[in-house]
N, CA, C and O of each residue as an XYZ file, in Angstrom:
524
protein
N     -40.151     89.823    -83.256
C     -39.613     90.639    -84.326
C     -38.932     91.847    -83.701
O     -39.502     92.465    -82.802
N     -37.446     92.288    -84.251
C     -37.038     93.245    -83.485
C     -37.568     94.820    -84.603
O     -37.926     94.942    -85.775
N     -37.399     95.580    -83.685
C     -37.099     96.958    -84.531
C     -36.849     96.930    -86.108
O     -37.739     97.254    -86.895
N     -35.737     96.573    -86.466
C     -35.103     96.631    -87.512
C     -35.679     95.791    -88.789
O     -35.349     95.822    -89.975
N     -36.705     94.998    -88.065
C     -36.789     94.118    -89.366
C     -38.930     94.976    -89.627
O     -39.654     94.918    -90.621
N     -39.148     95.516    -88.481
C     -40.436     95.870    -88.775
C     -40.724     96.627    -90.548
O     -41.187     96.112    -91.565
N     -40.330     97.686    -90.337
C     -40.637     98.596    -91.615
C     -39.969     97.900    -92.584
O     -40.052     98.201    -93.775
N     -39.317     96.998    -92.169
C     -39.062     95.932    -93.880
C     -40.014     94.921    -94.214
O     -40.256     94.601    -95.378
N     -40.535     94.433    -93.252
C     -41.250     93.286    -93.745
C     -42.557     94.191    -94.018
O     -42.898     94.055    -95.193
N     -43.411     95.086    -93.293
C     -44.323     95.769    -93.620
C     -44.076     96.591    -94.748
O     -45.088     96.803    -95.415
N     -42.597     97.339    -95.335
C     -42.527     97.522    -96.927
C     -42.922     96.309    -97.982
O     -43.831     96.248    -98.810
N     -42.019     95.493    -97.676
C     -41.967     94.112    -98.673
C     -43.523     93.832    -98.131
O     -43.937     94.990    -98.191
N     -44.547     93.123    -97.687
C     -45.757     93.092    -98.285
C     -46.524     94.248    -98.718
O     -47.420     94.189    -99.560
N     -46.159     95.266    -98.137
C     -47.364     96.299    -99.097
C     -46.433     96.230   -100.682
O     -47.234     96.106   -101.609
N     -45.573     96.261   -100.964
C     -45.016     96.492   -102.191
C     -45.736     94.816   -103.261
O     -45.680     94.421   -104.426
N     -46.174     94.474   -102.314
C     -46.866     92.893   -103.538
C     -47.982     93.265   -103.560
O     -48.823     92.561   -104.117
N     -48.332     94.453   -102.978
C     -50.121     94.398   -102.722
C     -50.439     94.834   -104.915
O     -49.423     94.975   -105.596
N     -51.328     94.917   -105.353
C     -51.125     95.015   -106.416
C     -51.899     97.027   -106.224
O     -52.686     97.289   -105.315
N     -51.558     97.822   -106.980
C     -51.985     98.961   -107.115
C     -51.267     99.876   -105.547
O     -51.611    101.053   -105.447
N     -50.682     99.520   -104.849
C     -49.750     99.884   -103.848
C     -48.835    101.141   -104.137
O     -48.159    100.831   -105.118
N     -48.559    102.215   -103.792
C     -47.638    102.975   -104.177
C     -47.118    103.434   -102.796
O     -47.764    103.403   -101.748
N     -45.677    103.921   -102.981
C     -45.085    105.160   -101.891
C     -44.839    106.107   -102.313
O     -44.306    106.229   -103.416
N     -45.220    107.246   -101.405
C     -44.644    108.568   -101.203
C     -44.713    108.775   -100.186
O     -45.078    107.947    -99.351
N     -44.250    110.420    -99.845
C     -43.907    110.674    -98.752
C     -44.207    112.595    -98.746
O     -43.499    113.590    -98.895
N     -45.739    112.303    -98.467
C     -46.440    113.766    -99.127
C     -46.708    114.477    -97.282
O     -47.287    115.526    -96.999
N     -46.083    113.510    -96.343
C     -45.997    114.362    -95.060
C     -44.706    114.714    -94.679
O     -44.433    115.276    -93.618
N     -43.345    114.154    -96.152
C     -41.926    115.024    -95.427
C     -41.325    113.240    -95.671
O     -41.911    112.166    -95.811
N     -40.049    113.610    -95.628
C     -38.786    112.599    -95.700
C     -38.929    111.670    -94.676
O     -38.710    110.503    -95.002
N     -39.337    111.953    -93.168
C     -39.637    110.797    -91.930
C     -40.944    109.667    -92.393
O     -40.967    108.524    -91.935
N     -41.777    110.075    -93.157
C     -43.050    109.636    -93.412
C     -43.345    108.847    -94.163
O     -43.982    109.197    -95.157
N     -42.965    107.392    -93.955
C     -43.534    106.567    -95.857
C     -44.584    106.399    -96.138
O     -45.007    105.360    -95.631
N     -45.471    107.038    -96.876
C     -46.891    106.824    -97.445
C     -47.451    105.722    -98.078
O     -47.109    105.803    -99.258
N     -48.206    104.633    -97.888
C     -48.738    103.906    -99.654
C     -49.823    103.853    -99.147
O     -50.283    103.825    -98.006
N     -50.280    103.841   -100.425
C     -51.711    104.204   -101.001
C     -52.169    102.983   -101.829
O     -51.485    101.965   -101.930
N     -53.170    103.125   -102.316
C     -53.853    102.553   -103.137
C     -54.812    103.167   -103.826
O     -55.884    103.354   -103.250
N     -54.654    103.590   -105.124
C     -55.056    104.407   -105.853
C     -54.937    106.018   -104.817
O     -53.955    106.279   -104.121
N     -55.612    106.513   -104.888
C     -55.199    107.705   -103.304
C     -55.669    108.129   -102.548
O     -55.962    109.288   -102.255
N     -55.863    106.791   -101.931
C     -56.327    106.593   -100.760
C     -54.966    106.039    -99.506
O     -53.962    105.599   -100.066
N     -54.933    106.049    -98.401
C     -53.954    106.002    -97.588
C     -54.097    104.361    -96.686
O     -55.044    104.177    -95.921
N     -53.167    103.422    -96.891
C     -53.924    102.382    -96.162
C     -52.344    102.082    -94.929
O     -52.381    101.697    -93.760
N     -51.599    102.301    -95.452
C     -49.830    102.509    -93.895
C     -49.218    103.701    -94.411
O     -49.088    104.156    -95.547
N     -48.775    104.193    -92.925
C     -47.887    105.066    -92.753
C     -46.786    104.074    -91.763
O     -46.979    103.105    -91.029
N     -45.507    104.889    -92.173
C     -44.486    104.546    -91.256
C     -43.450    105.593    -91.124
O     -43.034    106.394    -91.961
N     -43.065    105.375    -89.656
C     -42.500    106.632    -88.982
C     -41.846    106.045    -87.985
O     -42.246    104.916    -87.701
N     -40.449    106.722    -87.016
C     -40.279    106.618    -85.877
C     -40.974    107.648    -84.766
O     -40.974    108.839    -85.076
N     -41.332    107.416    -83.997
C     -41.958    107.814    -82.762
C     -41.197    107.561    -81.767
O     -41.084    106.429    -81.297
N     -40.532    108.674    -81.293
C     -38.956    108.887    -80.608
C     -37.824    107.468    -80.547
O     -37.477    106.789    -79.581
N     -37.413    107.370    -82.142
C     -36.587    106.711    -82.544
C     -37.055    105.468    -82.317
O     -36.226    104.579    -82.123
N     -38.869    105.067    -82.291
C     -39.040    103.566    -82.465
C     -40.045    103.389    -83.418
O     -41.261    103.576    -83.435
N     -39.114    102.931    -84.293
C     -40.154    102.246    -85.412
C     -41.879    101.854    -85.588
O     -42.508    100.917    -85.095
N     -42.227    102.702    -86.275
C     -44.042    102.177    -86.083
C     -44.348    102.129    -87.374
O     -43.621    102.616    -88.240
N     -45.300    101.617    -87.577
C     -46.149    101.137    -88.853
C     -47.626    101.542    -88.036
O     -47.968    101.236    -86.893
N     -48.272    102.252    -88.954
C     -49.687    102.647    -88.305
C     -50.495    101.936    -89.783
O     -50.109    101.871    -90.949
N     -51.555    101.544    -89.221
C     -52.495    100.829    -90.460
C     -54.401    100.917    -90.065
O     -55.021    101.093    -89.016
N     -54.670    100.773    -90.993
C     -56.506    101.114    -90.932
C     -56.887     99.766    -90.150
O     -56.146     98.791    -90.274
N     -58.026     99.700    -89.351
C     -58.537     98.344    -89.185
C     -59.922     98.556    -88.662
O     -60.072     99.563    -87.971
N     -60.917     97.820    -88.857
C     -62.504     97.617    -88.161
C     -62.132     97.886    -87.138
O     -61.095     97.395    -86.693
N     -62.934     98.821    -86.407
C     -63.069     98.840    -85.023
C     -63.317     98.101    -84.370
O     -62.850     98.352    -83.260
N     -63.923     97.095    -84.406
C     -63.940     95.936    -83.092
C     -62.740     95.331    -83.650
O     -62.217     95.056    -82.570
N     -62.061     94.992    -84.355
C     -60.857     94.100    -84.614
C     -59.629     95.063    -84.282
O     -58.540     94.582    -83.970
N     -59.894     96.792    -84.379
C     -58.559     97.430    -83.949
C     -58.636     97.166    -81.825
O     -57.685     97.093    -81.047
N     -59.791     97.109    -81.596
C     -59.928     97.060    -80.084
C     -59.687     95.587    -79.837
O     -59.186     95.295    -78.752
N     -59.968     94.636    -80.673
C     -59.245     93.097    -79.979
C     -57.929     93.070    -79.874
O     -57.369     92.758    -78.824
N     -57.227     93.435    -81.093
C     -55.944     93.819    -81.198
C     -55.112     94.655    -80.174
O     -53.950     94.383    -79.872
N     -55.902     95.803    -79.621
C     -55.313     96.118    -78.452
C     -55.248     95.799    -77.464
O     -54.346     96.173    -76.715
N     -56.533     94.698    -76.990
C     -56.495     93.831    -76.140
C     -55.428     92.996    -75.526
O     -54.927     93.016    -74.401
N     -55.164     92.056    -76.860
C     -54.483     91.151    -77.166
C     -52.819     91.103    -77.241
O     -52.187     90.128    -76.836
N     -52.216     92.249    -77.795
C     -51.324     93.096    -78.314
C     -50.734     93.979    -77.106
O     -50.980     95.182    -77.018
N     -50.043     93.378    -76.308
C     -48.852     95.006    -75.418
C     -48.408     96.012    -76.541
O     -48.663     97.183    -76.259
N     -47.662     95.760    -78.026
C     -47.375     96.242    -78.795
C     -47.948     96.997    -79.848
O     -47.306     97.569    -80.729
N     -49.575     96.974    -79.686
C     -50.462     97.449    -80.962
C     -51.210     98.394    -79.642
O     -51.398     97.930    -78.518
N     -51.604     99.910    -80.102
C     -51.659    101.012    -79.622
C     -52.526    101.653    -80.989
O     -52.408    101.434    -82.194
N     -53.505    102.601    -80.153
C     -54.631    103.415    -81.177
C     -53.599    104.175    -82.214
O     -52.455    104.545    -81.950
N     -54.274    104.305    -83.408
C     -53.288    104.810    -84.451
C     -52.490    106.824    -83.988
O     -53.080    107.836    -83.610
N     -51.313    106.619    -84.221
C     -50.739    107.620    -83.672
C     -50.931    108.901    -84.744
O     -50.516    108.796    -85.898
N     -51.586    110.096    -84.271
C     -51.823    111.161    -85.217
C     -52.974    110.736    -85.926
O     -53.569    111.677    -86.452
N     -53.603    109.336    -86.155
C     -54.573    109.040    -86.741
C     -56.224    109.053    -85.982
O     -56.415    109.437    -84.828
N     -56.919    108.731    -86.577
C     -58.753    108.560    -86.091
C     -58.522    107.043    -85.352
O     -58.616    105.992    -85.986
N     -58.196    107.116    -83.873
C     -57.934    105.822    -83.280
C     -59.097    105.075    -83.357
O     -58.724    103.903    -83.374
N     -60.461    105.125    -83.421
C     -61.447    103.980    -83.738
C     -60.767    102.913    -84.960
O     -60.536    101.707    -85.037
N     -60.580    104.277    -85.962
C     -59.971    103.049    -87.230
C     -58.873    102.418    -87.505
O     -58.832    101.391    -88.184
N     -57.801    103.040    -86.948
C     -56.122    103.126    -87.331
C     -55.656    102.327    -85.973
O     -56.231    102.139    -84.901
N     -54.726    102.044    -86.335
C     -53.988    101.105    -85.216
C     -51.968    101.281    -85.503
O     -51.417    101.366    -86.601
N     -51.263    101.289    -84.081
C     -49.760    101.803    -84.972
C     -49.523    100.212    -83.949
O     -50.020     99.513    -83.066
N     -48.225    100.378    -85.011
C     -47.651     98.539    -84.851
C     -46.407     98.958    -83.970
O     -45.701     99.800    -84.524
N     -46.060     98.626    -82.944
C     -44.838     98.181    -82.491
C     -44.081     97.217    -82.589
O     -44.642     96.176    -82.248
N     -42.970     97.080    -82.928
C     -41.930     95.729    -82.686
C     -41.738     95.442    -81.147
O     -41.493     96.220    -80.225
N     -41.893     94.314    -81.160
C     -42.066     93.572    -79.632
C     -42.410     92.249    -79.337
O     -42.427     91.603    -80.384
N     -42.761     91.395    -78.116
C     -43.499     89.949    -77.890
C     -44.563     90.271    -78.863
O     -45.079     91.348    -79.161
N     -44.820     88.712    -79.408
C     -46.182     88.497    -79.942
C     -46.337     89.023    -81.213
O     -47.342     88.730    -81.860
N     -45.154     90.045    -81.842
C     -45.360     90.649    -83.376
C     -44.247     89.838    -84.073
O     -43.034     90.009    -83.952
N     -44.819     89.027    -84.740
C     -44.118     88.437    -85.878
C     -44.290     88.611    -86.914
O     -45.300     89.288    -87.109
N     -43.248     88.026    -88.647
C     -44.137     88.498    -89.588
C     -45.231     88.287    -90.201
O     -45.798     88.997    -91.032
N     -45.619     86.950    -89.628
C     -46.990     86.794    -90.093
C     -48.067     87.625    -89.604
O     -49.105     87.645    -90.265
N     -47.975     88.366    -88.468
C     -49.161     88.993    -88.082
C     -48.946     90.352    -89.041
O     -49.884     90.712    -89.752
N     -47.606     91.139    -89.039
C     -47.591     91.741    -89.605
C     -48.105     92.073    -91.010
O     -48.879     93.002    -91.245
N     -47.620     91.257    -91.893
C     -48.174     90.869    -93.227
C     -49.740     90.675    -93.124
O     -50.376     91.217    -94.027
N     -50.293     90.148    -92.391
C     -51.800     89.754    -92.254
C     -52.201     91.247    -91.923
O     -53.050     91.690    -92.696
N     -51.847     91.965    -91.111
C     -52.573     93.365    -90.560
C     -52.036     94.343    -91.746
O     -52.671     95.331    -92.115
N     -51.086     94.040    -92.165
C     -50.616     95.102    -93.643
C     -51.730     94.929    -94.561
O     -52.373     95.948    -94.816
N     -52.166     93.579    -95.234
C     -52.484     92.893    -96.209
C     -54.495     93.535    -95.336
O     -55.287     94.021    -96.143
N     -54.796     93.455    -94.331
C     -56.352     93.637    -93.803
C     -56.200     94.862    -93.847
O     -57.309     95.395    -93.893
N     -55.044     95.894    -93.862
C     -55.812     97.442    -94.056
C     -56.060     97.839    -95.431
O     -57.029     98.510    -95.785
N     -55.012     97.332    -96.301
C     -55.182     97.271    -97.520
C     -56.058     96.895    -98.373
O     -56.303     97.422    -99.458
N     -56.764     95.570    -97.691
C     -58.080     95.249    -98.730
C     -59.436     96.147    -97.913
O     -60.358     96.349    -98.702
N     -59.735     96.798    -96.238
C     -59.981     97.974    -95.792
C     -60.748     99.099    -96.745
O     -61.881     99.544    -96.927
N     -58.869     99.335    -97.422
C     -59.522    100.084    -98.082
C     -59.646    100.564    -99.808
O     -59.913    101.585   -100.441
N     -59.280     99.167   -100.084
C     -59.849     99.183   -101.423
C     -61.246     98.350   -101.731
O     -61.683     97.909   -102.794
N     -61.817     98.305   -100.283
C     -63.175     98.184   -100.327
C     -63.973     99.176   -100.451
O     -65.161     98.992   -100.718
N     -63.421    100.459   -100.268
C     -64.095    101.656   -100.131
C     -63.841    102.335   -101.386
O     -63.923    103.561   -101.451
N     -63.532    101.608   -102.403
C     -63.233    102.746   -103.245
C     -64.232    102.258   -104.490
O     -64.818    101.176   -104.528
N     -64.267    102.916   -105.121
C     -65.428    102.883   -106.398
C     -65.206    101.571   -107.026
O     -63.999    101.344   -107.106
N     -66.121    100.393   -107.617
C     -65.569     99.069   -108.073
C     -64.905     99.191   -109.648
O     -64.667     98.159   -110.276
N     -64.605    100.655   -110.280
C     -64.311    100.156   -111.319
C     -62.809    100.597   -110.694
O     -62.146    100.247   -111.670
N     -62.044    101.000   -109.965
C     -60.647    101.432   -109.279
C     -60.154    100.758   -108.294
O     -59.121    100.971   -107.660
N     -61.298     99.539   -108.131
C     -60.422     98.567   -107.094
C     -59.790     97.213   -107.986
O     -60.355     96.377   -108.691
N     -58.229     97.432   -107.571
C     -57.160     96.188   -108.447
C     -57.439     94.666   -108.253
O     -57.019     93.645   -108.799
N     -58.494     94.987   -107.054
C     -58.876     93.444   -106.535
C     -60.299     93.585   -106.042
O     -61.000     94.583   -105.873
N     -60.558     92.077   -105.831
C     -61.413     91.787   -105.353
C     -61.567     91.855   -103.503
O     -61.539     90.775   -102.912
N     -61.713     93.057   -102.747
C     -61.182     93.066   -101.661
C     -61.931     91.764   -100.653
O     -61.225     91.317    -99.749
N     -62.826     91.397   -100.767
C     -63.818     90.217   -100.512
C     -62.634     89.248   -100.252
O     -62.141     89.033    -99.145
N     -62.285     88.749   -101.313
C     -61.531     87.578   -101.915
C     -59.670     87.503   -101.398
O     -59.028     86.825   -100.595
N     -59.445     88.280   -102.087
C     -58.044     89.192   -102.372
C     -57.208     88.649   -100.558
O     -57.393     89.018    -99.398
N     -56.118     87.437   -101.359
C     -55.451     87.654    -99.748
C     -55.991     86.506    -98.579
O     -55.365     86.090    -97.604
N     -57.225     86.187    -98.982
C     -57.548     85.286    -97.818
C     -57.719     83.706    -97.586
O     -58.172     82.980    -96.700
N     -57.043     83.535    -99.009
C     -56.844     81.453    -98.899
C     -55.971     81.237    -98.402
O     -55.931     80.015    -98.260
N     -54.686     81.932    -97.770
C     -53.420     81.921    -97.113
C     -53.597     82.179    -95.491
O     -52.786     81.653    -94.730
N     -54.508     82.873    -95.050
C     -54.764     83.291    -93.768
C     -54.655     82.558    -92.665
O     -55.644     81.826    -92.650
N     -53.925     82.336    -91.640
C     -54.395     81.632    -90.372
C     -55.273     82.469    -89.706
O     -55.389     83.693    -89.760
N     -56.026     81.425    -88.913
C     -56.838     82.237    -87.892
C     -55.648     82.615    -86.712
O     -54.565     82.085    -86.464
N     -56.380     83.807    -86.092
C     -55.660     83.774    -84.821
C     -55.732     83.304    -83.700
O     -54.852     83.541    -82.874
């Protein structure tokens, strides 16, 4: 996946997530969405290269970095939890969409059950490949 197509395909699935919103409450460089208001991607350039930063389990944000030349502790974020996406080998859109779609149900697991739009359990995972 090059540059150019990252922050689109990571817009276009958070925008299907259901209860998903954007803003941009850190400034015009910054795309925010949320879920209800709570924060699950940011996206930004980081000296003119495209990143997508997203929530993830800590042992799954540390396999990922393992695994990943392109996935790096979340930038400006709590690196145990957050993880920022590079465009590069090995990032396609399926991983993308899958790591968009896992911070998102993240963290509408954490939120009170009468304000979560889904079932975060459920929500997202009859489509999944393993990796």
């Amino acid at each position: 996946m090059n540059a150019s197509t990252l922050h689109k395909t990571a817009v276009d699935c958070a925008e299907e997530l259901p209860g998903a919103r954007l803003g941009h409450p850190l400034g015009p460089d910054w795309e925010v969405f949320k879920v209800r208001s709570k924060v699950f991607m940011l996206m930004t350039e980081v000296p003119g290269r495209p990143v997508v930063i997203l929530k993830a389990e800590p042992a799954e944000a540390h396999a990922l970095r393992e695994q990943y030349r392109h996935i790096t502790p979340g930038y400006h974020m709590n690196r145990k939890h957050w993880i920022t996406l590079e465009s590069g080998e090995g990032v396609d859109e399926e991983l993308v969409r899958e790591l968009v779609t896992d911070s998102y149900r993240l963290v509408v697991a954490h939120l009170p059950k009468a304000e979560r739009p889904v079932d975060p359990h459920t929500y997202g995972t009859g489509t999944r490949a393993a990796r």
